[in-house]
DOSE-70848 format. One record per residue: residue in three letters; x, y, z of N, C-alpha, C, O, CB in turn. Coordinates in nm, 2 decimals, m for minus. Glycine has a CB too. Layout:
+------+--------+--------+--------+--------+--------+--------+--------+--------+--------+--------+--------+--------+--------+--------+--------+
| resn |   n_px |   n_py |   n_pz |  ca_px |  ca_py |  ca_pz |   c_px |   c_py |   c_pz |   o_px |   o_py |   o_pz |  cb_px |  cb_py |  cb_pz |
+------+--------+--------+--------+--------+--------+--------+--------+--------+--------+--------+--------+--------+--------+--------+--------+
|  ala |      X |      Y |      Z |      X |      Y |      Z |      X |      Y |      Z |      X |      Y |      Z |      X |      Y |      Z |
...
+------+--------+--------+--------+--------+--------+--------+--------+--------+--------+--------+--------+--------+--------+--------+--------+
END
This chain:
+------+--------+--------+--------+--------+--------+--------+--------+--------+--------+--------+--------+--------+--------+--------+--------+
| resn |   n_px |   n_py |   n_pz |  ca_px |  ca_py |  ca_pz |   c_px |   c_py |   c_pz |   o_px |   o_py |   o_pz |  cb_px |  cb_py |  cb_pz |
+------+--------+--------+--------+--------+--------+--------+--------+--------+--------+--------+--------+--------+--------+--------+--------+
|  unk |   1.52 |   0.92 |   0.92 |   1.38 |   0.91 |   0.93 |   1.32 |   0.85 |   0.81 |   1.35 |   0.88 |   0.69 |   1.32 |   1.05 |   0.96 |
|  unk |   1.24 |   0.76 |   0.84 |   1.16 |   0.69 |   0.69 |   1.06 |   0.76 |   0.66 |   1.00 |   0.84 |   0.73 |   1.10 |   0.55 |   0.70 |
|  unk |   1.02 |   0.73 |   0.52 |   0.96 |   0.80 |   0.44 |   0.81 |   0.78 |   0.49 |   0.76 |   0.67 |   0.49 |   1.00 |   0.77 |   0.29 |
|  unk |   0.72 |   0.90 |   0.53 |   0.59 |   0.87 |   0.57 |   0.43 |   0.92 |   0.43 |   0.41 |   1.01 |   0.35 |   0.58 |   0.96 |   0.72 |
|  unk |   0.37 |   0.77 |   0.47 |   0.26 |   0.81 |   0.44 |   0.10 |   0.83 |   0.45 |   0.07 |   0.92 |   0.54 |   0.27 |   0.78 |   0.41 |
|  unk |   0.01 |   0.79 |   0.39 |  m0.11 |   0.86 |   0.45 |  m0.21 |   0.74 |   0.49 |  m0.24 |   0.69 |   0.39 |  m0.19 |   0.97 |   0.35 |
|  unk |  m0.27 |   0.68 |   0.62 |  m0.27 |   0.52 |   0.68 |  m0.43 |   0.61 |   0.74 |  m0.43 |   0.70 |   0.83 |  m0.10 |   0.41 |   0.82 |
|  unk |  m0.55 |   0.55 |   0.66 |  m0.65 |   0.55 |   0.74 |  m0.73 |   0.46 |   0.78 |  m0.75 |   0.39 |   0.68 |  m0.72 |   0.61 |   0.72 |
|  unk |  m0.79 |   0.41 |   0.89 |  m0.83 |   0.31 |   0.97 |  m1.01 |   0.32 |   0.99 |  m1.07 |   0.41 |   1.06 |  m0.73 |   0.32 |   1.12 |
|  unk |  m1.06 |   0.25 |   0.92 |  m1.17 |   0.33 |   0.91 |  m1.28 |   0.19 |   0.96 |  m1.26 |   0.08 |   0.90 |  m1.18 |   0.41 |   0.75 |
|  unk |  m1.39 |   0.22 |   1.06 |  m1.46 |   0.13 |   1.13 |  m1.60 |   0.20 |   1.08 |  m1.61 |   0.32 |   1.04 |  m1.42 |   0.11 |   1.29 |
|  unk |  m1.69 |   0.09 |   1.08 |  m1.85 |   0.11 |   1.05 |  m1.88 |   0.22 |   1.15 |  m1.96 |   0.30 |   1.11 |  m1.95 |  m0.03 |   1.07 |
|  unk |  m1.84 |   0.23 |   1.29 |  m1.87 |   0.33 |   1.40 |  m1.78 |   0.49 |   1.33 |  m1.85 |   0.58 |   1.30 |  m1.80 |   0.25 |   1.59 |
|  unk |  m1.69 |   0.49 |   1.31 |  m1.64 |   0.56 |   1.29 |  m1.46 |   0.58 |   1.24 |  m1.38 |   0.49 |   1.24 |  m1.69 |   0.60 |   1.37 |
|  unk |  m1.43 |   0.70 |   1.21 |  m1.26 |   0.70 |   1.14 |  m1.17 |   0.70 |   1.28 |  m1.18 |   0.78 |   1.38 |  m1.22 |   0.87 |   1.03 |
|  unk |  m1.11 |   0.63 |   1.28 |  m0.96 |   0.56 |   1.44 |  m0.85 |   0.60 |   1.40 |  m0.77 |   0.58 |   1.49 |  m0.91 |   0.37 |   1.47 |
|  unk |  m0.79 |   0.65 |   1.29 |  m0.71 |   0.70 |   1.24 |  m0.68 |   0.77 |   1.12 |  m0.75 |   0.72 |   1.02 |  m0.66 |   0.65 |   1.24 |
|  unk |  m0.61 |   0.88 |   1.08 |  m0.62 |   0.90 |   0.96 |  m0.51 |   1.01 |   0.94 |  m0.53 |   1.13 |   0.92 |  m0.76 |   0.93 |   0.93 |
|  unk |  m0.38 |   0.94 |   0.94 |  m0.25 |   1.05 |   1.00 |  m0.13 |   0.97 |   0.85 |  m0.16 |   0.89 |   0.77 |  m0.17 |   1.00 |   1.25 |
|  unk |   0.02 |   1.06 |   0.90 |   0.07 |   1.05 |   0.81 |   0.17 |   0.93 |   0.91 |   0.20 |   0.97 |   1.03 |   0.12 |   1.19 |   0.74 |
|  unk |   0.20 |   0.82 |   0.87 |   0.28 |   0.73 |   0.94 |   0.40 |   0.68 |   0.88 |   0.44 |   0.71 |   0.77 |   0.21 |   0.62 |   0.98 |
|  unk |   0.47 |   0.60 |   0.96 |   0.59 |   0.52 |   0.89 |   0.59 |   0.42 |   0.83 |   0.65 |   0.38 |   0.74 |   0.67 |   0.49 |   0.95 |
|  unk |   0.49 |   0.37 |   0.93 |   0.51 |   0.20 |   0.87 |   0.33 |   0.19 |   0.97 |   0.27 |   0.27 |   1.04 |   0.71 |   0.07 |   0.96 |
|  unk |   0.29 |   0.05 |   0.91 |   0.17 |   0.02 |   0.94 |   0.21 |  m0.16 |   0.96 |   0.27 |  m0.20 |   0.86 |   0.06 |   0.08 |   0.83 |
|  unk |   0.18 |  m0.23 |   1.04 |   0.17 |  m0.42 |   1.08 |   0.05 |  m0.44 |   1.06 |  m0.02 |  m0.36 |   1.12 |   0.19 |  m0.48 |   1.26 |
|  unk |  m0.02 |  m0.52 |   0.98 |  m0.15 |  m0.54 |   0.91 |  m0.19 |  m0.72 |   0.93 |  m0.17 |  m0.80 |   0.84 |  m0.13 |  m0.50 |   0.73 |
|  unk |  m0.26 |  m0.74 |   1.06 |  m0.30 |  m0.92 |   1.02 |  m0.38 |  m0.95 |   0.89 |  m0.50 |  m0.97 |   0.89 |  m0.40 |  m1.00 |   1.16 |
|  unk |  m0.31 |  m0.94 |   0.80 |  m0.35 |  m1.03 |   0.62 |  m0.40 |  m1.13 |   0.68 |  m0.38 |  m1.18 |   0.79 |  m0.21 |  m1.09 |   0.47 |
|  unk |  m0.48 |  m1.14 |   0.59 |  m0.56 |  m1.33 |   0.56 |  m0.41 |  m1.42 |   0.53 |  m0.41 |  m1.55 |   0.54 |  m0.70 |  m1.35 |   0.35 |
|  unk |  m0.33 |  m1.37 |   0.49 |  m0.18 |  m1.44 |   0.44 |  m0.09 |  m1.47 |   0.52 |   0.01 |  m1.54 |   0.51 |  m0.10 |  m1.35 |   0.35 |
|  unk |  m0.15 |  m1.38 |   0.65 |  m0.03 |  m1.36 |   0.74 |   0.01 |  m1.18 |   0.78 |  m0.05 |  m1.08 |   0.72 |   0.12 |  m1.44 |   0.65 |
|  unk |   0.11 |  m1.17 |   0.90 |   0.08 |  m1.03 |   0.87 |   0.16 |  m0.94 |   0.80 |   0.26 |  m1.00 |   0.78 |   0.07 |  m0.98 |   0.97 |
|  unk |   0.16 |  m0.83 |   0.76 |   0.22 |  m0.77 |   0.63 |   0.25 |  m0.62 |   0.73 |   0.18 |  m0.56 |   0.81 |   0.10 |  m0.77 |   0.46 |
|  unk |   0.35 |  m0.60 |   0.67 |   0.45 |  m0.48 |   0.70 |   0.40 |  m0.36 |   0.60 |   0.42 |  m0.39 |   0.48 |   0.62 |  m0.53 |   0.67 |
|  unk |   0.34 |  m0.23 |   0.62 |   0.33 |  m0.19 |   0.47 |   0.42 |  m0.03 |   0.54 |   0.41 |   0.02 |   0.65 |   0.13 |  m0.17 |   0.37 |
|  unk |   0.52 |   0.01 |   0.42 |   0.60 |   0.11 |   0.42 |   0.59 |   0.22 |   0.32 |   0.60 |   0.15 |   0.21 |   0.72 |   0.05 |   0.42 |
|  unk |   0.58 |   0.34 |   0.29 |   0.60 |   0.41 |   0.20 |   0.62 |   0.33 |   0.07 |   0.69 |   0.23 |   0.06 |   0.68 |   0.49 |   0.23 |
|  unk |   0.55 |   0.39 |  m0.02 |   0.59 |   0.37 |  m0.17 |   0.58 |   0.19 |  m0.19 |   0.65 |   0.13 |  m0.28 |   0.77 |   0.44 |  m0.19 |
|  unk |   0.48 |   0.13 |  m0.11 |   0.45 |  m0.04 |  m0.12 |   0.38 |  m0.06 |  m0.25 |   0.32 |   0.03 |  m0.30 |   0.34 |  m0.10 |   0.01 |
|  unk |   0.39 |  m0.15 |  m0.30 |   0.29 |  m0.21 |  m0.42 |   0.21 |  m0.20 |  m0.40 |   0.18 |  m0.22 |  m0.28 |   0.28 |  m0.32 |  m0.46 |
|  unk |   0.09 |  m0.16 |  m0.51 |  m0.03 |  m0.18 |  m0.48 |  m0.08 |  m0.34 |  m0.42 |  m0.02 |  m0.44 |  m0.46 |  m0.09 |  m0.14 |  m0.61 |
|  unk |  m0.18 |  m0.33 |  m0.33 |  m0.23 |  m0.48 |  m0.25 |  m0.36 |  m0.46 |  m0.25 |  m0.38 |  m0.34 |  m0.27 |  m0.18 |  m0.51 |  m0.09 |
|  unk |  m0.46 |  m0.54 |  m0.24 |  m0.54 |  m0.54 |  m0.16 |  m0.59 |  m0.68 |  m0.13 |  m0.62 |  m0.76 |  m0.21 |  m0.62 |  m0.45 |  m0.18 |
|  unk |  m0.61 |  m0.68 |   0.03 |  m0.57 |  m0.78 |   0.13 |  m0.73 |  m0.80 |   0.20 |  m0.82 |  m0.71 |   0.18 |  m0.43 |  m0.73 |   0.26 |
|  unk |  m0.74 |  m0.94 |   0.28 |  m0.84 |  m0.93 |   0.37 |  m0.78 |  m0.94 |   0.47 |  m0.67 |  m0.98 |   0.46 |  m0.93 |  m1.01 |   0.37 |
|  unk |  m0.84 |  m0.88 |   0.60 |  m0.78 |  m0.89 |   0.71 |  m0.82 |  m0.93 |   0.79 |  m0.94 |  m0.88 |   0.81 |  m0.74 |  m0.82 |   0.75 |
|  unk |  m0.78 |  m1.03 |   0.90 |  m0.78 |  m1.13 |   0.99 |  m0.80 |  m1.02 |   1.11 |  m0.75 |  m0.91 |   1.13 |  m0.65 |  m1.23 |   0.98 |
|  unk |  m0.91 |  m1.11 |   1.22 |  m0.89 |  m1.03 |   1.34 |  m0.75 |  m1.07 |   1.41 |  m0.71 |  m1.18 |   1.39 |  m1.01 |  m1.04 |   1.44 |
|  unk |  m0.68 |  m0.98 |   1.48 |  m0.56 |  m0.91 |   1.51 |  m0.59 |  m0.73 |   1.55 |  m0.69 |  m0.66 |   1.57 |  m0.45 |  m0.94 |   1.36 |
|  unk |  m0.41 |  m0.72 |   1.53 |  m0.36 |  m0.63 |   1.65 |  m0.32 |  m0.58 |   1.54 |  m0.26 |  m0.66 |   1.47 |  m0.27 |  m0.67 |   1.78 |
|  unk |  m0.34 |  m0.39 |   1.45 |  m0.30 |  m0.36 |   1.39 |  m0.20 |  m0.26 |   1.45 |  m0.25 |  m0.18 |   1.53 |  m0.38 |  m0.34 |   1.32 |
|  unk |  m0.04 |  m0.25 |   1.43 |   0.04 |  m0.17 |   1.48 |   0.10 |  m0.04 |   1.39 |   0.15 |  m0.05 |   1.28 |   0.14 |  m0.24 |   1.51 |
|  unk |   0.08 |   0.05 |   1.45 |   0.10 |   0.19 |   1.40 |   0.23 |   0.27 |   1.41 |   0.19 |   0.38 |   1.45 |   0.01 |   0.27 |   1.47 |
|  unk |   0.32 |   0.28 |   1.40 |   0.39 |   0.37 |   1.40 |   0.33 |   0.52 |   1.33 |   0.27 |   0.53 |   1.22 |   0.51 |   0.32 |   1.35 |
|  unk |   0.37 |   0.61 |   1.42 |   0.35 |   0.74 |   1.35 |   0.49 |   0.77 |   1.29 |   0.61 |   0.73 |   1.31 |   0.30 |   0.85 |   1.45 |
|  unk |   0.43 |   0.91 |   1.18 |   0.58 |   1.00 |   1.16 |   0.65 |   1.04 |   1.26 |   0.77 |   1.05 |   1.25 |   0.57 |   1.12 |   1.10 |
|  unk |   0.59 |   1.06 |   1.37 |   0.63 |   1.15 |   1.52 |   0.74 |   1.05 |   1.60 |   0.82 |   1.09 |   1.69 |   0.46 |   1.19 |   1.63 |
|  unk |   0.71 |   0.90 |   1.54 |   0.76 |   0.84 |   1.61 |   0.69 |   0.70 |   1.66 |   0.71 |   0.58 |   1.63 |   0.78 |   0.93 |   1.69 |
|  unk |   0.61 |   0.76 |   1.72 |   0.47 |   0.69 |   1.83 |   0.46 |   0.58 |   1.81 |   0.48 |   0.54 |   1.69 |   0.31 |   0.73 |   1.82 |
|  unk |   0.44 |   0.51 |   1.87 |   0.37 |   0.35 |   1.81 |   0.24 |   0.38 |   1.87 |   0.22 |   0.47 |   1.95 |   0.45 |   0.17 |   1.87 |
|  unk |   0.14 |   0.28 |   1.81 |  m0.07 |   0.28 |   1.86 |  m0.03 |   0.13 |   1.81 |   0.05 |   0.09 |   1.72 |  m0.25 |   0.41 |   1.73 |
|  unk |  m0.14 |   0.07 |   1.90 |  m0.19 |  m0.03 |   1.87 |  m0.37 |  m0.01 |   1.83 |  m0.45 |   0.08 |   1.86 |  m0.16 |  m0.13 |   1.99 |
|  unk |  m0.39 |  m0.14 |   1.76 |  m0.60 |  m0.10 |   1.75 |  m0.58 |  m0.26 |   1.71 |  m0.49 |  m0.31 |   1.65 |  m0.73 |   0.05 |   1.58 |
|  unk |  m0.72 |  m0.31 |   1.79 |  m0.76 |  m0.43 |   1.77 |  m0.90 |  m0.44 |   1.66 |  m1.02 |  m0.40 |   1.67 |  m0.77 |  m0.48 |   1.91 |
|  unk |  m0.84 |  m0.50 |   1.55 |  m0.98 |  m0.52 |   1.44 |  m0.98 |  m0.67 |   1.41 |  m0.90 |  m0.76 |   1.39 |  m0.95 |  m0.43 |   1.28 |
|  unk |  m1.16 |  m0.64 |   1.44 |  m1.19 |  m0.80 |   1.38 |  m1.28 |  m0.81 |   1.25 |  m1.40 |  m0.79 |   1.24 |  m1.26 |  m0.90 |   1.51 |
|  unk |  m1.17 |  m0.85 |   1.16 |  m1.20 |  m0.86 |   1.00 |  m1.19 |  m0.72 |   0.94 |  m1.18 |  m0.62 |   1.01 |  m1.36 |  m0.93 |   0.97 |
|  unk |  m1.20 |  m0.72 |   0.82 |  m1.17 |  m0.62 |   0.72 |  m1.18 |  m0.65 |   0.58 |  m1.26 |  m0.73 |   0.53 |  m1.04 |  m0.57 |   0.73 |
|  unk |  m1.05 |  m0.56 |   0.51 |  m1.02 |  m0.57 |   0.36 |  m0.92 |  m0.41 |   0.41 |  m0.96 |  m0.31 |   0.47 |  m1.18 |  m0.57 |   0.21 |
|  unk |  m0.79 |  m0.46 |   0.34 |  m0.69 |  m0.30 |   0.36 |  m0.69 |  m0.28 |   0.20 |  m0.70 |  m0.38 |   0.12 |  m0.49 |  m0.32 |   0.45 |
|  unk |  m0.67 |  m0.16 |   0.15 |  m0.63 |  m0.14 |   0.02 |  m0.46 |  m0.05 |   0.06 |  m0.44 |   0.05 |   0.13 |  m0.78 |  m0.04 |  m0.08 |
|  unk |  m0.39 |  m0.12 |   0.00 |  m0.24 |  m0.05 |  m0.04 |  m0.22 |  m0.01 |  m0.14 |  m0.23 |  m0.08 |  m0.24 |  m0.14 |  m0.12 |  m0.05 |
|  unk |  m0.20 |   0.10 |  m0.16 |  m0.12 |   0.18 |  m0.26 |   0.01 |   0.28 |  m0.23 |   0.01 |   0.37 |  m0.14 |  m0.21 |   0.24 |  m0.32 |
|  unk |   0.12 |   0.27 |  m0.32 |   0.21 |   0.36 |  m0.30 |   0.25 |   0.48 |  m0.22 |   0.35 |   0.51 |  m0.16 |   0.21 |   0.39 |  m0.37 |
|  unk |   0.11 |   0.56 |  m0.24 |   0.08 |   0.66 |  m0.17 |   0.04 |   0.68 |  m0.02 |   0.05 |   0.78 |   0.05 |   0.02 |   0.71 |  m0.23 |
|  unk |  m0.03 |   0.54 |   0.02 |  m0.08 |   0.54 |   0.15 |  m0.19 |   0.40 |   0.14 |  m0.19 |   0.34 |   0.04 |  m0.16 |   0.71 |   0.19 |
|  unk |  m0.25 |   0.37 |   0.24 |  m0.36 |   0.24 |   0.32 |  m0.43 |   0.26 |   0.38 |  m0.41 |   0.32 |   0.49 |  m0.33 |   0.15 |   0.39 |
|  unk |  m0.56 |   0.21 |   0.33 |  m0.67 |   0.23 |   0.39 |  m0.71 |   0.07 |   0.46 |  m0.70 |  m0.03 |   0.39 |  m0.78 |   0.30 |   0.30 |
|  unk |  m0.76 |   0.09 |   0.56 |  m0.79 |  m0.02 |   0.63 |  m0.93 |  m0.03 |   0.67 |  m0.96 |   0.01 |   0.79 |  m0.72 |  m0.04 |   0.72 |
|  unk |  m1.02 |  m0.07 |   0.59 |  m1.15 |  m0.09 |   0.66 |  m1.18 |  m0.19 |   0.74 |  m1.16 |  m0.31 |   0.70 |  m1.24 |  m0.09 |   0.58 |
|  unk |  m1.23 |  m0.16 |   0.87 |  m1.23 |  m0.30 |   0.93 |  m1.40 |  m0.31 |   1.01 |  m1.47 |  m0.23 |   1.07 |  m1.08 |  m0.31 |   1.06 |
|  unk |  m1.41 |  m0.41 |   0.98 |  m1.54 |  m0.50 |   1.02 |  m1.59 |  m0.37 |   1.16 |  m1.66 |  m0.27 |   1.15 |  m1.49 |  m0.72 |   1.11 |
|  unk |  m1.53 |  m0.43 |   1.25 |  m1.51 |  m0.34 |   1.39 |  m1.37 |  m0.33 |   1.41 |  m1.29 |  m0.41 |   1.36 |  m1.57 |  m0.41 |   1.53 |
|  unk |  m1.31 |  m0.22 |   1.51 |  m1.20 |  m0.18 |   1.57 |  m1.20 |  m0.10 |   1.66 |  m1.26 |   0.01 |   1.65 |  m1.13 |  m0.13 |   1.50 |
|  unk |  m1.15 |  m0.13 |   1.77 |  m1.09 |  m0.01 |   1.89 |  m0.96 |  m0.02 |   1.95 |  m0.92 |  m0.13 |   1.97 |  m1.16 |  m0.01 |   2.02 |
|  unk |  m0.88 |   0.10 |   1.98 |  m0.79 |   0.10 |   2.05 |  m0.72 |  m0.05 |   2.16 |  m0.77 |  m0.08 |   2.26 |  m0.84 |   0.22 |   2.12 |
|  unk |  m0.64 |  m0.09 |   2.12 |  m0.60 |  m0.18 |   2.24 |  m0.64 |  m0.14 |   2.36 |  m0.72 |  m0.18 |   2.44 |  m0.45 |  m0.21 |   2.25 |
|  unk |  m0.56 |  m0.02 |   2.37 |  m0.61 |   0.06 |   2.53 |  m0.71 |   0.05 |   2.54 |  m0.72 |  m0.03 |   2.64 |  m0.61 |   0.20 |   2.56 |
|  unk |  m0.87 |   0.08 |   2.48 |  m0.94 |   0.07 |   2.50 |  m1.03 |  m0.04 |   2.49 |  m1.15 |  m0.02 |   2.49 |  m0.95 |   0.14 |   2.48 |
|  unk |  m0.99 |  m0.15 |   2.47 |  m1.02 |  m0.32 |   2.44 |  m1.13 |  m0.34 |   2.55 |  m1.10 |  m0.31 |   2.66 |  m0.88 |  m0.45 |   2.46 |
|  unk |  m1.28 |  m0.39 |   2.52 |  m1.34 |  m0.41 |   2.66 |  m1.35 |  m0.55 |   2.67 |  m1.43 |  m0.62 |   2.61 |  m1.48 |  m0.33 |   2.68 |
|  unk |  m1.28 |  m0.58 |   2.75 |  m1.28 |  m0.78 |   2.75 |  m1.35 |  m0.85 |   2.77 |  m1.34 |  m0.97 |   2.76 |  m1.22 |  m0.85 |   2.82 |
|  unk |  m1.51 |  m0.77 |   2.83 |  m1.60 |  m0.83 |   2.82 |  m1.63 |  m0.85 |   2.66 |  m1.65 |  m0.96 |   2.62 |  m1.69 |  m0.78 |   2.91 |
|  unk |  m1.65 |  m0.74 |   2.59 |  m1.75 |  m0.79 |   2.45 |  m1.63 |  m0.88 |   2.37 |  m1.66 |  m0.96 |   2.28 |  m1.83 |  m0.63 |   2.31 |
|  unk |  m1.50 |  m0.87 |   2.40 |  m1.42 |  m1.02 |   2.35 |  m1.46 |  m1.15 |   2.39 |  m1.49 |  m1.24 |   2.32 |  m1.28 |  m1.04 |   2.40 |
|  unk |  m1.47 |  m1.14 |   2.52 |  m1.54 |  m1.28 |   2.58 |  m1.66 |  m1.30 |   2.52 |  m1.69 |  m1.42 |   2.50 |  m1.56 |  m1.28 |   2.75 |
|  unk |  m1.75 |  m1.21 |   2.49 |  m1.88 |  m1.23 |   2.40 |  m1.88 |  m1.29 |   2.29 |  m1.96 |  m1.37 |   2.24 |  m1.93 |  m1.12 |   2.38 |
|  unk |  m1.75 |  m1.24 |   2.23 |  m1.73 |  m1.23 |   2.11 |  m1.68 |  m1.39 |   2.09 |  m1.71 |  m1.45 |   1.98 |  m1.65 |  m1.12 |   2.08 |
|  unk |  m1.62 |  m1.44 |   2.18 |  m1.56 |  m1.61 |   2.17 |  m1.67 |  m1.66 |   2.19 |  m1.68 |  m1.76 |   2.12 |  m1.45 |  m1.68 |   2.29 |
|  unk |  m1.78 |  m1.64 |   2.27 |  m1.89 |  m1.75 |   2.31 |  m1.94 |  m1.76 |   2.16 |  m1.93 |  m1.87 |   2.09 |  m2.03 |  m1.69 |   2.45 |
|  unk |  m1.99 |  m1.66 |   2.11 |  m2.07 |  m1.68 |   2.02 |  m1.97 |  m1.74 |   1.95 |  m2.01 |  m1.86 |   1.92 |  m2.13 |  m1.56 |   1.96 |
|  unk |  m1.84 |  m1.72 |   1.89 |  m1.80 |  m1.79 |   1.81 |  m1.82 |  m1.95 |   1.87 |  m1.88 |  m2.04 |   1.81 |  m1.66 |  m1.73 |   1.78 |
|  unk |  m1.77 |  m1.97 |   1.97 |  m1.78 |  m2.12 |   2.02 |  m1.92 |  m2.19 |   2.01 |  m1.94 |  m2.31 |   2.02 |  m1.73 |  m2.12 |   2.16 |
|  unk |  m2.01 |  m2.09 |   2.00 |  m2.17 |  m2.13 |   1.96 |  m2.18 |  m2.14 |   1.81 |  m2.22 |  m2.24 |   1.75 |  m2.30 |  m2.02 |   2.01 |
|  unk |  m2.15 |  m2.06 |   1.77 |  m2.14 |  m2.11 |   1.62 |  m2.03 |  m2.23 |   1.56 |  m2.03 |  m2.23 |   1.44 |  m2.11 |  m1.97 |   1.53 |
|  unk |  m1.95 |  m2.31 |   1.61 |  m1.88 |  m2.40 |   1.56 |  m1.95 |  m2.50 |   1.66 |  m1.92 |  m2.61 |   1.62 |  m1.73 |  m2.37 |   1.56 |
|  unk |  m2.01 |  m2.51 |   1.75 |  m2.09 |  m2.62 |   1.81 |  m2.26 |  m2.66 |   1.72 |  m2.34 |  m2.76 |   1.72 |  m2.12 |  m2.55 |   1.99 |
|  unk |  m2.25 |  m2.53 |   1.64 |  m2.40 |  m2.54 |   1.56 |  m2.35 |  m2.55 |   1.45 |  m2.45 |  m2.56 |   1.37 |  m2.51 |  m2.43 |   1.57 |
|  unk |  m2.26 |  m2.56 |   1.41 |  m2.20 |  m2.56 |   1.26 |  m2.28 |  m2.72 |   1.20 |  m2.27 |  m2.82 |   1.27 |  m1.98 |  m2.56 |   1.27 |
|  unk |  m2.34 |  m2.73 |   1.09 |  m2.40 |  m2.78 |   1.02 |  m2.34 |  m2.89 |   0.94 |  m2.39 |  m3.01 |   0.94 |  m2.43 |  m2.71 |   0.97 |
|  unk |  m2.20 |  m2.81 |   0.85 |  m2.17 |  m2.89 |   0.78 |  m1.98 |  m2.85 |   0.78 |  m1.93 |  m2.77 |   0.86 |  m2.27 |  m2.88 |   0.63 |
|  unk |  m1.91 |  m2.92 |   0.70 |  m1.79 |  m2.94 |   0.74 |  m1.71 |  m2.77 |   0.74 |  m1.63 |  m2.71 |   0.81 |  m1.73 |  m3.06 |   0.64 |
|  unk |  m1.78 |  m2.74 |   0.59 |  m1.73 |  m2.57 |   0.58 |  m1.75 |  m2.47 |   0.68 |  m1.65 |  m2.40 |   0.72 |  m1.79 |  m2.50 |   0.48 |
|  unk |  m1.88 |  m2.46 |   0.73 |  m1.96 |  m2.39 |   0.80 |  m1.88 |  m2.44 |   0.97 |  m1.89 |  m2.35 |   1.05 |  m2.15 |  m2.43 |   0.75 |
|  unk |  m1.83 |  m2.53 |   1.02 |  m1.71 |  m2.56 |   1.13 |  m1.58 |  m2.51 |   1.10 |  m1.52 |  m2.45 |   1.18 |  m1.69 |  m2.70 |   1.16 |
|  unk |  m1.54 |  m2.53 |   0.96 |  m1.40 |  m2.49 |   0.94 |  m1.41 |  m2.35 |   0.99 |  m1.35 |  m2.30 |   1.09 |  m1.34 |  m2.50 |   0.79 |
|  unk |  m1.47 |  m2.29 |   0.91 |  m1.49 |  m2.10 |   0.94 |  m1.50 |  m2.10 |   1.08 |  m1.41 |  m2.05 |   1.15 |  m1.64 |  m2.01 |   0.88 |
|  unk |  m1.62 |  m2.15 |   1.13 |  m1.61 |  m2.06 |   1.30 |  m1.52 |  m2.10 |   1.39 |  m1.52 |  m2.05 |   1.50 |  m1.74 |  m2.07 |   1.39 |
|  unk |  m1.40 |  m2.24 |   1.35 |  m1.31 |  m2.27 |   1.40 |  m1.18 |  m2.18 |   1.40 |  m1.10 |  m2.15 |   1.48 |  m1.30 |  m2.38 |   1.36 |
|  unk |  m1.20 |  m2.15 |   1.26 |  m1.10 |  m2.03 |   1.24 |  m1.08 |  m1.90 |   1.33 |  m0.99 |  m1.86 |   1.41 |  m1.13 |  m1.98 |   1.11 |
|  unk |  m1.24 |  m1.85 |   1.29 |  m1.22 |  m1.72 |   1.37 |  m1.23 |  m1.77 |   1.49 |  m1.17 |  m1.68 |   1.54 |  m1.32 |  m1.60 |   1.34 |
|  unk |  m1.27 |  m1.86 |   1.60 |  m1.26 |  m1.86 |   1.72 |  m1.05 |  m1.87 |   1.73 |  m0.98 |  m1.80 |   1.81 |  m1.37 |  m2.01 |   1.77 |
|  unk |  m1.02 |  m1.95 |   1.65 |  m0.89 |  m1.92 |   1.67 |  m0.82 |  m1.82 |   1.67 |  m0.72 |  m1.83 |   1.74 |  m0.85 |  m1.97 |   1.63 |
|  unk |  m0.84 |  m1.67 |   1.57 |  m0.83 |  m1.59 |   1.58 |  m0.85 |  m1.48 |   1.66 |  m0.80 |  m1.37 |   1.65 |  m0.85 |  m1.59 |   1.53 |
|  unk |  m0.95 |  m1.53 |   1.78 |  m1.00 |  m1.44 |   1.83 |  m0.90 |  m1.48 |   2.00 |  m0.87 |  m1.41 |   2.09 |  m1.17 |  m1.45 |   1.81 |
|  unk |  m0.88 |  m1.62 |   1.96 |  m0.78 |  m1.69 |   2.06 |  m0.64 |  m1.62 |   2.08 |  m0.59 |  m1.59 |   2.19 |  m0.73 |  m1.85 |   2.01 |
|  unk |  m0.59 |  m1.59 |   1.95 |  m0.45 |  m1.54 |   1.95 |  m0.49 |  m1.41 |   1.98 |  m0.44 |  m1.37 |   2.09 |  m0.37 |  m1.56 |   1.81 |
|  unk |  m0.59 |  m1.31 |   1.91 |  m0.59 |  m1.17 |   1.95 |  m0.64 |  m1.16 |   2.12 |  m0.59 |  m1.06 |   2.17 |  m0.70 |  m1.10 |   1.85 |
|  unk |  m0.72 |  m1.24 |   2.20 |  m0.71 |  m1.28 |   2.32 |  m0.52 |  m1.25 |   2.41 |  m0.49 |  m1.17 |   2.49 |  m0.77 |  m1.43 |   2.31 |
|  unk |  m0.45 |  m1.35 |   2.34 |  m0.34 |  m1.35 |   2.36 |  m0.26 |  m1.22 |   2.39 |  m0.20 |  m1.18 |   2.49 |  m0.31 |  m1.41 |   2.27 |
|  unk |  m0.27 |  m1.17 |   2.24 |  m0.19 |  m1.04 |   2.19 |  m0.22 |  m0.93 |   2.31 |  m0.12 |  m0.88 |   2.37 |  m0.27 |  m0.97 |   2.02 |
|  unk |  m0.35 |  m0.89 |   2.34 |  m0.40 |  m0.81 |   2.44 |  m0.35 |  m0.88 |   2.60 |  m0.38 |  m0.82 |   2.70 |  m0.57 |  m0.80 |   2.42 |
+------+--------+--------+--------+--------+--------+--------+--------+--------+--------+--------+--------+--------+--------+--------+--------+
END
């Protein structure tokens, strides 16, 4: 059994988790990151994605968050995220909402930066589309 620690998941609506786990799958701005007991201190931005949970118990959870910042430390991770809900509970309509607008904001995008970004997260929101 691997060594568990303390992984809270924490959304503007409210706390989605806040248990002792094994391991935590994190979409980083870098890519996605594995964090295990006793990890280096990090702190990361986080991409919308599919955060994966293993519990101590075992369990795996999925939760879908779009955007953040996780803080790692040794002892445990906190993940604040923009918004988050349960995969299970994913409602595909406010995703599909959530692409229009993005696809309205890279059709109104202004200048070259202000397209790169909402190209991004529309792609992001493409793959987390996927993932679910």
């Amino acid at each position: 059994m691997a060594a568990s620690f303390q992984f809270d998941l924490v959304s503007p609506e409210r706390l989605l988790v806040s248990e002792e786990v094994e391991s935590v799958v994190i979409p980083g701005a870098e890519g996605e990151m594995t964090i295990l007991a006793n990890h280096a201190p990090v702190m990361t931005t986080v991409k919308p994605g599919v955060v994966t949970v293993t519990t101590a118990s075992g369990s795996t959870e999925r939760y879908c968050v779009f955007g953040g910042f996780a803080d790692i430390l040794p002892t445990g991770c906190t993940l604040l995220a923009e918004s988050a809900v349960a995969v299970g509970s994913i409602d595909r309509n406010d995703l599909a909402k959530r692409m229009q607008n993005a696809r309205e904001d890279l059709a109104d995008a202004k200048d070259a930066t202000t397209r790169q970004k909402a190209q991004e997260y529309l792609d992001h929101l493409s793959t987390l589309e996927a993932a679910i």
